[in-house]
C-alpha positions as CSV (number, residue, x, y, z in Angstrom):
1,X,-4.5,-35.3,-8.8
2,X,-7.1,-34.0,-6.7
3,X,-9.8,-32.3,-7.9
4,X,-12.1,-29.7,-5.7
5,X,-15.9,-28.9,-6.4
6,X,-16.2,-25.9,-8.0
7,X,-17.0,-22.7,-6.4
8,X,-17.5,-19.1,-6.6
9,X,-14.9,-17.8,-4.5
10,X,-15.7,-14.2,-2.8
11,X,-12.8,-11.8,-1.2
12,X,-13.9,-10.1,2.4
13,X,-12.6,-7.4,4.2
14,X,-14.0,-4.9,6.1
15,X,-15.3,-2.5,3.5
16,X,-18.7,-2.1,2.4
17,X,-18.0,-2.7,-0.8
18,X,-16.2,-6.4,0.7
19,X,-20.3,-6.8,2.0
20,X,-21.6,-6.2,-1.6
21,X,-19.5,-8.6,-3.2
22,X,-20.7,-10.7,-0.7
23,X,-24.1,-10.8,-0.8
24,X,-23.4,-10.9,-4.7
25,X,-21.4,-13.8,-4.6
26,X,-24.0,-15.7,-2.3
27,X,-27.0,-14.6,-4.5
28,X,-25.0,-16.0,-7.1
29,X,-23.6,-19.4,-5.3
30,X,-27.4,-20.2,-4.5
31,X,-28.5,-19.4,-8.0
32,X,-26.0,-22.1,-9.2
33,X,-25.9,-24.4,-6.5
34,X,-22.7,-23.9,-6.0
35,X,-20.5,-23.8,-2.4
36,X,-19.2,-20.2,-1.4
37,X,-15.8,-20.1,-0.6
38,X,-15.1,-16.7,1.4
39,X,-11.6,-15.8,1.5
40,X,-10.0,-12.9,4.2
41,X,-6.6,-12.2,3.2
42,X,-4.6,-10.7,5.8
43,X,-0.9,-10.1,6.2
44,X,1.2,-9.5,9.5
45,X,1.7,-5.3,9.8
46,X,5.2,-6.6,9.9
47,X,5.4,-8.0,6.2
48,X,6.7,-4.7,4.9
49,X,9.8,-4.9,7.3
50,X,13.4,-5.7,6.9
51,X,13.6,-9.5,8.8
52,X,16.0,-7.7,11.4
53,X,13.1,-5.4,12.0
54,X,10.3,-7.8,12.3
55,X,9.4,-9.4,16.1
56,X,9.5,-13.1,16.9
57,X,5.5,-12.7,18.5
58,X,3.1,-14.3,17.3
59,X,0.1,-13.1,15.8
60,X,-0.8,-9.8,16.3
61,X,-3.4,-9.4,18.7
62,X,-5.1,-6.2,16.8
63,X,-5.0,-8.3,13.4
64,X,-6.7,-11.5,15.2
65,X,-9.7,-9.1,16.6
66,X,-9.9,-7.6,12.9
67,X,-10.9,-11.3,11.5
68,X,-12.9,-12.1,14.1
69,X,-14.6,-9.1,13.4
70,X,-15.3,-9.6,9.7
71,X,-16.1,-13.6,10.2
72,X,-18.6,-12.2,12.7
73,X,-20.1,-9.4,10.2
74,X,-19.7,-12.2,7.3
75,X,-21.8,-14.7,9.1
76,X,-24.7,-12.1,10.3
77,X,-24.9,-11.6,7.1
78,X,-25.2,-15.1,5.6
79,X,-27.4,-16.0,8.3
80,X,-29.9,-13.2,6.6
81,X,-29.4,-13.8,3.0
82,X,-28.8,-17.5,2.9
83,X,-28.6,-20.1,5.8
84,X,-29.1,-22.9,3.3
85,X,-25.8,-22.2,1.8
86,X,-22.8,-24.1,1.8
87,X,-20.3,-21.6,3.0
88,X,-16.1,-22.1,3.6
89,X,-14.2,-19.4,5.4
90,X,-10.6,-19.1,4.9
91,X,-8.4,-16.5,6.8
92,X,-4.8,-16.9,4.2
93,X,-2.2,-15.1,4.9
94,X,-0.6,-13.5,2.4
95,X,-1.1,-10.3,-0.2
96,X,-5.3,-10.3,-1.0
97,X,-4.9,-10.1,-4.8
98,X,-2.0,-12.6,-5.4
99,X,-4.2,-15.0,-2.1
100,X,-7.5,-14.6,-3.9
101,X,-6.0,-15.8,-7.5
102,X,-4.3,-18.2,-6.2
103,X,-7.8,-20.2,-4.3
104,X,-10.0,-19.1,-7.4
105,X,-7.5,-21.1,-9.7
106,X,-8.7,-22.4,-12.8
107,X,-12.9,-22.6,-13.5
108,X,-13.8,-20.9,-10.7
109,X,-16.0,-17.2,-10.1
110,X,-14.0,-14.9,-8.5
111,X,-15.6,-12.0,-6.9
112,X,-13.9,-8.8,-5.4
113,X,-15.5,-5.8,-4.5
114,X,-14.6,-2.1,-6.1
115,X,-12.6,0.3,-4.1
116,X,-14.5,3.6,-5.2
117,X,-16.3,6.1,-2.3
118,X,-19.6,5.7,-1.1
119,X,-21.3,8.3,-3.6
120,X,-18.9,8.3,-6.0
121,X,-20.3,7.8,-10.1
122,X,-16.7,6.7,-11.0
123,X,-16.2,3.0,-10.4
124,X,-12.5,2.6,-8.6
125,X,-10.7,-0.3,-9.5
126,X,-8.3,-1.0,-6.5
127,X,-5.0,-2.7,-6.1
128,X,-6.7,-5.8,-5.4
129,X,-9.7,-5.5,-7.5
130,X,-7.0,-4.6,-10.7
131,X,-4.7,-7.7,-9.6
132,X,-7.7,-9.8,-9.5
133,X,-8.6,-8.8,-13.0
134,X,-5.1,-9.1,-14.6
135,X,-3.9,-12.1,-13.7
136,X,-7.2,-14.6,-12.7
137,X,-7.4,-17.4,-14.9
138,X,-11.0,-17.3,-14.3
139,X,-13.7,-15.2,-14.3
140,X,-14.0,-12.0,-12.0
141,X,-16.9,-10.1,-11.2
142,X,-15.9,-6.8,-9.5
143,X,-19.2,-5.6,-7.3
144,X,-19.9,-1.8,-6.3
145,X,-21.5,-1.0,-3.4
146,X,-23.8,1.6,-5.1
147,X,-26.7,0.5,-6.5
């Protein structure tokens, strides 16, 4: 069986609250010595479709410039905050709250931003952010953007 060194695993997008679980989850991998695994989930705009609807392209060209984008923006970011850090990026296709459950597995940190307004007092758990917290076998730390 192969075993993989733990990590706290951290879900991006391009949200502001996706940056402040970031920079959370890198203050935090630093803290413990631990790698940072940073995980875009992204899915095809076609995934909702019936297969007779869906094109034979490949990726969407729109959807490739959108993770580009936020690997970009992720590692400006990192570069600021922490260039010592072991980082992973992994673009997964697939549903973000089923994805990120699935790499945080057992023992890891998961950490998801919240999904509320900039302004807002009431914290807003998302979809993913509510997924994340139902079904992780680990812990999950849900970040707001406010301070």
């Amino acid at each position: 069986m192969k075993t993989r060194e733990p990590a706290i695993i951290v879900g991006v997008d391009q949200s502001g609250q996706s940056s402040a679980a970031l920079l959370w989850a890198a203050a935090e991998a630093r803290r413990r010595d631990l790698v940072l695994r940073i995980v875009h989930a992204w899915q095809q705009p076609e995934a909702n479709r019936l297969p007779a609807q869906r094109s034979t392209s490949p990726l969407d060209q729109d959807l490739l410039a959108e993770q580009e984008d936020i690997f970009d923006r992720v590692t400006a970011i990192l570069e600021r905050v922490a260039p010592d850090l072991v980082v992973t990026v992994e673009p997964v296709e697939g549903s973000p709250g089923p994805v990120l459950v699935d790499t945080a597995g057992e023992g890891d940190l998961l950490v998801v931003g919240t999904a509320e307004s900039p302004g807002s007092k009431r914290l807003g758990y998302g979809p993913v952010s509510r997924h994340c917290v139902a079904h992780a076998t680990c812990d999950v730390v849900v970040v707001s953007s406010d301070p």
